[in-house]
N, C-alpha and C positions, 0 to 999 in steps of 0.2 A: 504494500500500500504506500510506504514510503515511496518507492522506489517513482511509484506513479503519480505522488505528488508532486516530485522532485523536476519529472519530464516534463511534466505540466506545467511549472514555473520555468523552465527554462524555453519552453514553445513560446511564453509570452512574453518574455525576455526581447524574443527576439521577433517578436509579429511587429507589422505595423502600430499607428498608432487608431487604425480605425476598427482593427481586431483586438484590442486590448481594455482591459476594463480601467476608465479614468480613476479609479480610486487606487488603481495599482501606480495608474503616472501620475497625477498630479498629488504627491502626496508632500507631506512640509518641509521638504528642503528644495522643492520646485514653486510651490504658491506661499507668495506675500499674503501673513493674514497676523498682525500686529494690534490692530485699532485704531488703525490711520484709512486717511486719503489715499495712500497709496496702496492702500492692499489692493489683492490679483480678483477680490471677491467681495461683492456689494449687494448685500441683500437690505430693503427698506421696501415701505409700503408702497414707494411708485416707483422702485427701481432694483433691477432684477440681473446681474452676470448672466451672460450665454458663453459658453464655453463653446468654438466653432473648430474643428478639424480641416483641414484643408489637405489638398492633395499638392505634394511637393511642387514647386516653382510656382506657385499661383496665387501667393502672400502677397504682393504688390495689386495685383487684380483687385484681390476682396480690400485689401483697405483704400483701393480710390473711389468703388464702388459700392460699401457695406451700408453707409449712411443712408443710400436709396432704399432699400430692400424693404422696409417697411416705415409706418409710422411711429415716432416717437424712440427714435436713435440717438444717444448722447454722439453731439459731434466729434471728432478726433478721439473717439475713447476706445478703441481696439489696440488690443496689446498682444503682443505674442511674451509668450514664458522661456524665461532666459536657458538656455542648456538643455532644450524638450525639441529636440527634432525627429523628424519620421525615419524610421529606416529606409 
């Protein structure tokens, strides 16, 4: 049984980031979460973090475009997380 949870963590290890379970990656040495302004994560009664995966080279795209996508977008407020890239 170990043996199989063992593979199993090393499958995800090494999966992308769209096959991988976000509590595995974003875990607290990747997300700012302090009690500041700056944290990676903003929860309030009219404002909500979306955590958004993107398919490699296509990071420049979504942030010229992300503002449009719907209503009620904080402007310039997409961030990517420092040392979190796809395989």
């Amino acid at each position: 049984d170990f043996k199989t949870q063992r593979g199993n963590m090393a499958k995800k290890e090494g999966a992308n980031l769209t096959n991988r379970d976000l509590v595995d990656v974003l875990t607290p040495d990747v997300v700012k979460m302090q009690g500041s302004a700056e944290d990676d994560f903003i929860y309030t009664e009219h404002l909500t973090t979306v955590v958004v995966i993107l398919p490699r080279g296509s990071d420049a795209e979504f942030a010229k475009n992300y503002e449009t996508f719907t209503e009620n977008v904080v402007p310039m407020s997409a961030r990517k997380f420092k040392d979190l890239d796809d395989k």
